[in-house]
ZARO-64880 format. One record per atom (N, C-alpha, C): atom name; x, y, z; residue in one letter. Coordinates in nm, 3 decimals. Layout:
BEGIN
+-------+---------+---------+---------+---------+
: atomo :      px :      py :      pz : residuo :
+-------+---------+---------+---------+---------+
:    CA :       X :       Y :       Z :       a :
...
+-------+---------+---------+---------+---------+
REM end
This chain:
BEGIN
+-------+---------+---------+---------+---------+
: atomo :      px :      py :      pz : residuo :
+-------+---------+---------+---------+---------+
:     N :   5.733 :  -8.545 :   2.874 :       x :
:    CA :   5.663 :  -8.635 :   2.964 :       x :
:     C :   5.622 :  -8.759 :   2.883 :       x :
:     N :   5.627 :  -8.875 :   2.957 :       x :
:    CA :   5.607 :  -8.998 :   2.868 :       x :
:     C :   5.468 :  -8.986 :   2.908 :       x :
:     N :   5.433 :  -9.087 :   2.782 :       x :
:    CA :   5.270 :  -9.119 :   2.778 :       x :
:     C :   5.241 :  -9.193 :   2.929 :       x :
:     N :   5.274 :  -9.284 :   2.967 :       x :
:    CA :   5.243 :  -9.296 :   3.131 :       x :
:     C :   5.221 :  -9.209 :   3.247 :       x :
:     N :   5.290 :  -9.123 :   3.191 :       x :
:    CA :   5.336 :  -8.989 :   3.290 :       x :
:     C :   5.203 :  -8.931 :   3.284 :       x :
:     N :   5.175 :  -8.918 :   3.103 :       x :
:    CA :   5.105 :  -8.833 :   3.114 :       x :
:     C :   4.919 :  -8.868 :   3.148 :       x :
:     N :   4.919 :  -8.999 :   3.140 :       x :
:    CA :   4.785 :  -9.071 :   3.163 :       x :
:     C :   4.788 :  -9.040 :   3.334 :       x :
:     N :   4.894 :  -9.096 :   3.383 :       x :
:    CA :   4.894 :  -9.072 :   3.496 :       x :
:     C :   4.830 :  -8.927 :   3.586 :       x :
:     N :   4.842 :  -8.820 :   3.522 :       x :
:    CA :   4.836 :  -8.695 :   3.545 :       x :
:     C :   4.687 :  -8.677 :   3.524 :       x :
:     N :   4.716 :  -8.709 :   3.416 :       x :
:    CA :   4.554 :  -8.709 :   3.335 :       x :
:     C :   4.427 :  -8.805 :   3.458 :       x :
:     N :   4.431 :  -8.846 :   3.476 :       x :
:    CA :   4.370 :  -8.966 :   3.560 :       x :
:     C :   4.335 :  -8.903 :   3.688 :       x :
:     N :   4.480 :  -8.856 :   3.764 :       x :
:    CA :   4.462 :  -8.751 :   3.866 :       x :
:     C :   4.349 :  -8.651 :   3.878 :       x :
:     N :   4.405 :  -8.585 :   3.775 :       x :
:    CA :   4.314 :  -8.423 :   3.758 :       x :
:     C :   4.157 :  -8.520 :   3.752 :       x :
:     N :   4.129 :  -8.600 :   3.624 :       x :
:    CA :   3.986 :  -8.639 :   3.649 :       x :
:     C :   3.942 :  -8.663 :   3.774 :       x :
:     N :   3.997 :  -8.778 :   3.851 :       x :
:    CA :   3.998 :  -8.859 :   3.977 :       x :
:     C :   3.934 :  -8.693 :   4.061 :       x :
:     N :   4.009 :  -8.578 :   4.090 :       x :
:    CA :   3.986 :  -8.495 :   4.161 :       x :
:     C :   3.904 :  -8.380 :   4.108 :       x :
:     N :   3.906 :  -8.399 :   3.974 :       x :
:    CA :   3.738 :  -8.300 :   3.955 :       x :
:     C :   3.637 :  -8.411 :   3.984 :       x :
:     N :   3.598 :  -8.533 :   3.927 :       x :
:    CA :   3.472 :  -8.599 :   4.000 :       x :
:     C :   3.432 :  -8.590 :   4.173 :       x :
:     N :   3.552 :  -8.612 :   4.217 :       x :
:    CA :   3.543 :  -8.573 :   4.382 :       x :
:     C :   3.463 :  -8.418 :   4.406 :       x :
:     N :   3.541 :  -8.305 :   4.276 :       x :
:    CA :   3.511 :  -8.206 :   4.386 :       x :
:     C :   3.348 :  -8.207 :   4.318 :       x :
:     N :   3.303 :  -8.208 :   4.212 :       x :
:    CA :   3.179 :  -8.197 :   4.175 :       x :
:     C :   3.110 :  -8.316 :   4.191 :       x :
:     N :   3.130 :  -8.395 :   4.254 :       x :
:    CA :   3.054 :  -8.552 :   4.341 :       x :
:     C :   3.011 :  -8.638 :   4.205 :       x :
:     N :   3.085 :  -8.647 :   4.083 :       x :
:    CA :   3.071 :  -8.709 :   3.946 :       x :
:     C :   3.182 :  -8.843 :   3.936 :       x :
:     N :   3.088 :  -8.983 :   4.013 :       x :
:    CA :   3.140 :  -9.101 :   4.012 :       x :
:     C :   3.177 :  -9.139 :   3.881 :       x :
:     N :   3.139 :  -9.076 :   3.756 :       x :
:    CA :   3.170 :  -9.162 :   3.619 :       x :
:     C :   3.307 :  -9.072 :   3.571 :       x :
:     N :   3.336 :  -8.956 :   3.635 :       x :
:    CA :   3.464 :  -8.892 :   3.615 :       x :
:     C :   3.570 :  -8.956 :   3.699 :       x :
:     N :   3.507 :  -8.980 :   3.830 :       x :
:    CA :   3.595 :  -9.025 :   3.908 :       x :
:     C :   3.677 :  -9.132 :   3.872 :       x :
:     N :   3.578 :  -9.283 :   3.801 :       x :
:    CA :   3.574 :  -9.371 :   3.773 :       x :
:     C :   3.679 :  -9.388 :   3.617 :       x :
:     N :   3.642 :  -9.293 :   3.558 :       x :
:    CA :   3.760 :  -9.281 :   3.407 :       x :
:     C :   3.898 :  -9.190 :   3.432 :       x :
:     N :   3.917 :  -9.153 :   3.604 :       x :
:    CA :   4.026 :  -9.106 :   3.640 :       x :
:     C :   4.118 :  -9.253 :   3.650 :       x :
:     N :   4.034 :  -9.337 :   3.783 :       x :
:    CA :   4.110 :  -9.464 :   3.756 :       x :
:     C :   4.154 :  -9.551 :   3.674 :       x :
:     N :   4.017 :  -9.526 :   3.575 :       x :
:    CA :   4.069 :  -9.582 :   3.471 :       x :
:     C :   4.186 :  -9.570 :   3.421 :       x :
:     N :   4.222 :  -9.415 :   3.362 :       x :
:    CA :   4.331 :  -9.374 :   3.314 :       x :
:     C :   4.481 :  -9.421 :   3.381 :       x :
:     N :   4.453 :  -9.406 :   3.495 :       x :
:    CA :   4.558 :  -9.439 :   3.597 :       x :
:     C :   4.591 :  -9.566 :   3.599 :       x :
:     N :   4.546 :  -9.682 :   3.588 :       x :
:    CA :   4.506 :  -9.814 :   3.551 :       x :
:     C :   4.626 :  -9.832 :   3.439 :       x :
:     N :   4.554 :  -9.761 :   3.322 :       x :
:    CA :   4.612 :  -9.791 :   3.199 :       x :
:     C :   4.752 :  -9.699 :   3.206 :       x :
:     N :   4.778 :  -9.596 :   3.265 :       x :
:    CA :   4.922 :  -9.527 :   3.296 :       x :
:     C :   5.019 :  -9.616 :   3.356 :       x :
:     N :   4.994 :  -9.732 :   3.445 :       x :
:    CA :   5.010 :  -9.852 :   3.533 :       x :
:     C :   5.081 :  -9.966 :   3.438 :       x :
:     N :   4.972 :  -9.967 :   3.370 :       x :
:    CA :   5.004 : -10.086 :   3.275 :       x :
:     C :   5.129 : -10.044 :   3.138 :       x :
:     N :   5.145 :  -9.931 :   3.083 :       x :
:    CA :   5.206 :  -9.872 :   2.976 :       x :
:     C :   5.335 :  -9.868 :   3.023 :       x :
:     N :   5.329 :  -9.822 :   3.187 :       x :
:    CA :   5.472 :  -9.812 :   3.206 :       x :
:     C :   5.532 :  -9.950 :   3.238 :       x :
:     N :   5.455 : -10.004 :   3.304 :       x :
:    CA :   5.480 : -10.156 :   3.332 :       x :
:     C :   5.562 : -10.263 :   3.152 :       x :
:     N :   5.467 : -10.236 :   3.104 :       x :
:    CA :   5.488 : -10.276 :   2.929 :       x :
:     C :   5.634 : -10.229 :   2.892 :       x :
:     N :   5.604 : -10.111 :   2.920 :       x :
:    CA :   5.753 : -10.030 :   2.853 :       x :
:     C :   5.840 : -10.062 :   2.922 :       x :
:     N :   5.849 : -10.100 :   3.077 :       x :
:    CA :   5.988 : -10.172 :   3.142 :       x :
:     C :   6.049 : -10.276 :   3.092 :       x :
:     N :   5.907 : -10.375 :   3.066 :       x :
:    CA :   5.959 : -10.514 :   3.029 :       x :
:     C :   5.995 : -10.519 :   2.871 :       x :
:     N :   5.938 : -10.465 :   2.781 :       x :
:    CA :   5.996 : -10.428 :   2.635 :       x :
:     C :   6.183 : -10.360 :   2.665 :       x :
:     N :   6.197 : -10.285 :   2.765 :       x :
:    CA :   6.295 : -10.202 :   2.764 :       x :
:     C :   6.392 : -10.351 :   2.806 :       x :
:     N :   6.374 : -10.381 :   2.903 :       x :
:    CA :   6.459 : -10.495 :   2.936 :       x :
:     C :   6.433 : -10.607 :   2.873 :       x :
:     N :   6.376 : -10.643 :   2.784 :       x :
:    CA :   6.371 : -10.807 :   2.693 :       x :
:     C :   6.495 : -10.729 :   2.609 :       x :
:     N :   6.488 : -10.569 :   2.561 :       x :
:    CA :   6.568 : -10.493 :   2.457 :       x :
:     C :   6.718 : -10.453 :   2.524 :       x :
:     N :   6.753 : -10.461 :   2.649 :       x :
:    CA :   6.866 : -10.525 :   2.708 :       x :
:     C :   6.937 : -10.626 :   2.695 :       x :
:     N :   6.795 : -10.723 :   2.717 :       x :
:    CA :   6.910 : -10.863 :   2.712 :       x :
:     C :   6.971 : -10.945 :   2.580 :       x :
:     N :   6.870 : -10.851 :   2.499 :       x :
:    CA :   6.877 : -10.938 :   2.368 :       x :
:     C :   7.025 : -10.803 :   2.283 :       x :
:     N :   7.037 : -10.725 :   2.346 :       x :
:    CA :   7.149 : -10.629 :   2.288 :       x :
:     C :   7.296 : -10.685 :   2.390 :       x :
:     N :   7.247 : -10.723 :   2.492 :       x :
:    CA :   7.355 : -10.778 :   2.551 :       x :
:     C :   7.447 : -10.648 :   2.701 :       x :
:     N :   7.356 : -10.547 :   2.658 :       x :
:    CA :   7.351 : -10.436 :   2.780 :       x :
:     C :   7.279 : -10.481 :   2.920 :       x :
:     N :   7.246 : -10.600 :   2.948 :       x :
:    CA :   7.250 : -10.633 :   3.137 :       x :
:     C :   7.319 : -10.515 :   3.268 :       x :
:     N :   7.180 : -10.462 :   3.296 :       x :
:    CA :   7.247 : -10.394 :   3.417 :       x :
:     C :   7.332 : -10.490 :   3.508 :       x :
:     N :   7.344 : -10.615 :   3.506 :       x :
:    CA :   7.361 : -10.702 :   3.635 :       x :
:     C :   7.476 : -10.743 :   3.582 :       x :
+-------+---------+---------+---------+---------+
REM end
C-alpha cells in the first residue's frame, strides 16, 4: 500500500472513531490525514509525469 493509500485509511478509521466516541479533535486529525493523503498522491502524479516527459515515455 502506498503512503497515500495508507494516510488515506488512516484518516478514515480516525474520522470514524471520533464520530463514534463524539471526539471532534480525532475527527479533525482524520481530515487532516486525509488532506495530506490528497496532497502526496497528488505530488506523486505530477513528479511521476514531469519523470515521463523528461524520459521521453508520454502516454499521449
Amino acid at each position: 500500500m502506498s503512503d497515500h493509500k495508507t494516510d488515506e485509511a488512516k484518516g478514515r478509521v480516525k474520522e470514524a472513531a471520533g464520530s463514534l466516541i463524539d471526539d471532534d479533535k480525532l475527527k479533525n486529525e482524520g481530515k487532516a490525514d486525509r488532506a495530506a493523503s490528497s496532497i502526496k498522491e497528488k505530488t506523486e502524479n505530477a513528479v511521476d509525469s514531469v519523470k515521463d516527459k523528461l524520459t521521453g515515455k508520454d502516454d499521449d
